[in-house]
C-alpha positions as CSV (number, residue, x, y, z in Angstrom):
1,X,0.0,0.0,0.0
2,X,3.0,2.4,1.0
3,X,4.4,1.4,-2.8
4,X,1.2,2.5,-4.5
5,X,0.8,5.6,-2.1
6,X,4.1,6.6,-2.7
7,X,3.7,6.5,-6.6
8,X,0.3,8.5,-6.8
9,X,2.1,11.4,-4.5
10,X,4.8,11.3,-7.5
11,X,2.7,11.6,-10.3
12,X,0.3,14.3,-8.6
13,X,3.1,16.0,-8.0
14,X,4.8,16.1,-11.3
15,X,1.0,17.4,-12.9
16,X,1.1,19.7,-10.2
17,X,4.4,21.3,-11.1
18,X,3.8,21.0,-14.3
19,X,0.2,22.3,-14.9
20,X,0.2,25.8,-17.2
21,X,2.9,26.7,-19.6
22,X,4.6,29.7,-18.3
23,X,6.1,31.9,-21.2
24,X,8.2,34.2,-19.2
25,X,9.4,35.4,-15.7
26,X,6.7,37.8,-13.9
27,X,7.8,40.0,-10.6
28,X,6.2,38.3,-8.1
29,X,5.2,40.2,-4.5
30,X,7.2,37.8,-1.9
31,X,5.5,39.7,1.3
32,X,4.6,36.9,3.6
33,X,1.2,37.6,5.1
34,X,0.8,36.4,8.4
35,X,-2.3,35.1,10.2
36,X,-2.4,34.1,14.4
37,X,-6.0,32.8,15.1
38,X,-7.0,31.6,18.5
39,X,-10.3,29.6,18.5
40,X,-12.6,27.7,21.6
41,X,-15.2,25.0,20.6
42,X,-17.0,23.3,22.8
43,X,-16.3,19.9,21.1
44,X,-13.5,18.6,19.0
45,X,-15.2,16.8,16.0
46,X,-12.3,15.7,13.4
47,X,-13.4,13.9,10.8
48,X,-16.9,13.0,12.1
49,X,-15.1,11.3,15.4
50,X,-15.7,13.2,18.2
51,X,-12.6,12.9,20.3
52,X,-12.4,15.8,23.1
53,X,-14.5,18.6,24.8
54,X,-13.5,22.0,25.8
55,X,-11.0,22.3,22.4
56,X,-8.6,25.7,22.7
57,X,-7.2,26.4,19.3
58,X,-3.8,28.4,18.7
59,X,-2.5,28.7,14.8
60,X,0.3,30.5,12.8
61,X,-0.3,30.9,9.2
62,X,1.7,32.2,6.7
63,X,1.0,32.8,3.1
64,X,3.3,33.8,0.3
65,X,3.6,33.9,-3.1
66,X,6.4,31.7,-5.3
67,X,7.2,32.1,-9.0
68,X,5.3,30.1,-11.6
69,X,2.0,32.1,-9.7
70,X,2.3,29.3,-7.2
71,X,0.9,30.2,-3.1
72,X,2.9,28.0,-0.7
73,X,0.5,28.6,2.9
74,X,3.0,27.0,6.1
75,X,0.6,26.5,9.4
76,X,1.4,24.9,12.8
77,X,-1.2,24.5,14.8
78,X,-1.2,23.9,18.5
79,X,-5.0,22.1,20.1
80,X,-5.7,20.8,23.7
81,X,-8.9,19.4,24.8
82,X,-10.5,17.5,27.5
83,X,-9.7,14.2,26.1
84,X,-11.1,10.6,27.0
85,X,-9.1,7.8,28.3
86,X,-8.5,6.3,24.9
87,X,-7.3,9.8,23.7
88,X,-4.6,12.4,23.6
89,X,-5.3,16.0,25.3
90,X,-2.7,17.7,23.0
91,X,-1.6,17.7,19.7
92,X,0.6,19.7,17.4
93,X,-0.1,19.7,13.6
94,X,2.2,21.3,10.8
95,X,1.1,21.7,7.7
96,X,2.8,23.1,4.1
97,X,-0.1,23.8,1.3
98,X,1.3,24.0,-2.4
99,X,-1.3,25.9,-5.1
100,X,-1.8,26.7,-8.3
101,X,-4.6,28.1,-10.6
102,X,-5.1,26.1,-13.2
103,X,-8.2,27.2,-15.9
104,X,-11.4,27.5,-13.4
105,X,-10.1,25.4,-11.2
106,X,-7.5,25.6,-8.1
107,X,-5.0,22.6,-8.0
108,X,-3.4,22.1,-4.6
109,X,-1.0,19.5,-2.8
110,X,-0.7,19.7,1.1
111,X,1.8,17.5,3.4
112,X,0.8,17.4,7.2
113,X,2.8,16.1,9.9
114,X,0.9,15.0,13.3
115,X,2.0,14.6,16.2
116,X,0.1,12.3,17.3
117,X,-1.8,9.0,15.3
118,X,-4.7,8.9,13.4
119,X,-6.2,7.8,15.7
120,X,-5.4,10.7,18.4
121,X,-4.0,8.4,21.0
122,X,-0.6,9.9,20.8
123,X,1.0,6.8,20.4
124,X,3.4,7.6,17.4
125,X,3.1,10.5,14.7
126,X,1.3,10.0,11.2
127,X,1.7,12.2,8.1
128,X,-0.7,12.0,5.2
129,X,-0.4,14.3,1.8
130,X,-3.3,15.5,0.5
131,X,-4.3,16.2,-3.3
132,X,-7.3,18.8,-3.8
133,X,-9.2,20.2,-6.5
134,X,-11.7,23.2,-5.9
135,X,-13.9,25.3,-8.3
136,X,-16.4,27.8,-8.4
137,X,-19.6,26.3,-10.0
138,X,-22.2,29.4,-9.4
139,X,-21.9,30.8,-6.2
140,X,-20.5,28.0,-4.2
141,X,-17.1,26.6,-4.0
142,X,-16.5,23.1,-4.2
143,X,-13.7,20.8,-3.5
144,X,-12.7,17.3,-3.3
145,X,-9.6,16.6,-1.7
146,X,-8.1,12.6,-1.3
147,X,-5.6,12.3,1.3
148,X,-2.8,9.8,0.9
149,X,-0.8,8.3,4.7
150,X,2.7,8.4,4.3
151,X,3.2,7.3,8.0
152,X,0.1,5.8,9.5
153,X,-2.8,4.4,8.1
154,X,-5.8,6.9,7.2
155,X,-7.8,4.2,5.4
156,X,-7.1,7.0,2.3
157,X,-9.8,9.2,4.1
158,X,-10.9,11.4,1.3
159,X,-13.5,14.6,1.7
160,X,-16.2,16.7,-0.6
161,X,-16.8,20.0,0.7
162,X,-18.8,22.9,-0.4
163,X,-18.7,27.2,0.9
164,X,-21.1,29.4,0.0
165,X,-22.2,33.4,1.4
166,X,-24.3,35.3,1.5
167,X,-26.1,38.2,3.1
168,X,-29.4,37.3,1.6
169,X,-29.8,41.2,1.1
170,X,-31.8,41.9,4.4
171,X,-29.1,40.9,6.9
172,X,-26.4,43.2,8.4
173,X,-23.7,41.0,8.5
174,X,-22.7,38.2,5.9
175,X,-22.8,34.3,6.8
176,X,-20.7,31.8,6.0
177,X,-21.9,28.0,5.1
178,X,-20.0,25.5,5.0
179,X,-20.9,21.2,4.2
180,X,-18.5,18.4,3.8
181,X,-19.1,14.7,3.7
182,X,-16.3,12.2,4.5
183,X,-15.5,8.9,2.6
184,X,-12.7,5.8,3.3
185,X,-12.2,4.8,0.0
186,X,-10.1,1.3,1.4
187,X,-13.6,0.4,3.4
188,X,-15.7,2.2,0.5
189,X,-18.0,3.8,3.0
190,X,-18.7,7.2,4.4
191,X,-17.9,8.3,7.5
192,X,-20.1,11.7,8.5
193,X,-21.5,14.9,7.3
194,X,-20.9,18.1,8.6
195,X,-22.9,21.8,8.3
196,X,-21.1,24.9,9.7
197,X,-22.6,28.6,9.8
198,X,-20.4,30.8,11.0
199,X,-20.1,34.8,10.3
200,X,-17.2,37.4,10.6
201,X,-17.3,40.0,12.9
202,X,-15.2,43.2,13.6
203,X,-13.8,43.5,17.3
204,X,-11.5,46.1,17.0
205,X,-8.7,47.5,14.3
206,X,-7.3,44.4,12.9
207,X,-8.8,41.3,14.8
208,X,-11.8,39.5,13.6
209,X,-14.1,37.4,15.4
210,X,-15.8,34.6,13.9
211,X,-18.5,32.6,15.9
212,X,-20.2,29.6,14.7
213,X,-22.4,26.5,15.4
214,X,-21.5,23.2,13.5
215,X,-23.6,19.8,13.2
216,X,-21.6,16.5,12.7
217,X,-23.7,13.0,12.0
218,X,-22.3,9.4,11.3
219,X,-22.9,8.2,7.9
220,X,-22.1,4.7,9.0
221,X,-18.1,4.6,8.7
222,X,-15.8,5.2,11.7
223,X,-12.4,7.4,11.2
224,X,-11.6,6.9,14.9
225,X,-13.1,3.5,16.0
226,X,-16.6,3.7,18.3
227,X,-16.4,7.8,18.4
228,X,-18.6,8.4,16.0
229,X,-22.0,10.1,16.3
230,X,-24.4,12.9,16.1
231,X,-22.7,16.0,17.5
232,X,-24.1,19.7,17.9
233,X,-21.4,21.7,19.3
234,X,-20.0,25.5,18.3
235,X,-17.3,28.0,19.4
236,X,-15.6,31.2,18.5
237,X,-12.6,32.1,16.5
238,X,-10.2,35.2,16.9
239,X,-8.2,36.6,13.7
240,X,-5.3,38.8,13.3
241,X,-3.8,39.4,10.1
242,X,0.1,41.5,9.9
């Protein structure tokens, strides 16, 4: 299986570096931009498994631009929740997102290193890459991402999501929705669907606050053996951009 994930990461890889002809050398802007976001949720639901409650939330983000119109985005992520016996309280993610626009549609290739399992007991780290394809069909953005383990096994979790806003012209502020189903393509089965509405709001010069409510229900398949479930939980996120 590591054979066959290992040459599908190589040939997505060589499309992705080779997608658009480019004809000559543009000036790109290399200004990083940098995002800290602090978040609370009242459960942490990952990947239709509900594994902690009482989830605090502290990520880096920074975005910058590379030749070839490629955006390389570098997170670490830094999560501690009330965890059960069977699972880890902490965990430390760090991610490196390569993209590319490619006709309508926005080709990117993302390599995350856990600290902790798949299966959040924090016995062992796991890494998984990730190949996604997004467009705009109408006003919602859709994208279907399939996610490869490189250490660990992810049962080649993969994930259809779709964003759309709108402020319905009567309300004052702008809401955010956000659906995504979850699939295991080794057990051919679905794990869970998930609804998020959040909204953004101004706090004061520079920081944004973002509540929301989510809704998580098992479709049948377990990512994280016998956490699975129906799960009504929501939080608050806080953004700064420099």
């Amino acid at each position: 299986m590591k054979k066959l994930n290992t040459l599908i990461v190589m040939v997505a890889a060589a499309a992705f570096a080779s997608a658009g002809t480019i004809e000559q050398a543009n000036v790109v802007d290399t200004t990083p931009i940098v995002d800290v976001t602090t978040a609370y949720s009242s459960e942490k639901v990952w990947r239709g498994s509900d594994v902690g409650q009482n989830e605090a939330v502290a990520t880096v983000t920074t975005d910058l631009k590379l030749p070839a119109e490629i955006g390389l985005q570098l997170s670490a992520d830094y999560s501690n929740v009330d965890g059960t016996a069977t699972t880890s309280d902490e965990a430390t993610d760090l991610t490196a997102v390569f993209s590319k626009s490619v006709s309508d549609y926005l080709v990117s290739l993302s390599y995350t290193w856990y600290s902790e399992g798949f299966d959040q007991s924090g016995d062992g780290g796991a890494q998984e890459v990730g190949l996604s394809v997004s467009k705009k069909v109408g006003p919602v953005n859709l994208s279907l991402t399939q996610y490869l383990a490189v250490e660990g096994d992810n049962n080649a979790y993969s994930e259809l999501a779709g964003a759309y806003s709108s402020n319905f012209n009567v309300l004052p502020v702008e809401l955010d929705f956000t659906a995504k189903v979850g699939y295991l393509v080794q057990d051919s089965v679905f794990t869970h669907a998930e609804a998020r509405i959040s909204t953004d709001l101004p706090v004061i010069e520079g920081v944004v606050a973002q509540p929301f409510v989510a809704y998580s229900t098992d479709l049948g398949g377990e990512f994280i053996d016998n956490f699975s479930g129906d799960n009504f939980f929501g939080g608050i996120e806080f953004k700064r951009s420099f």
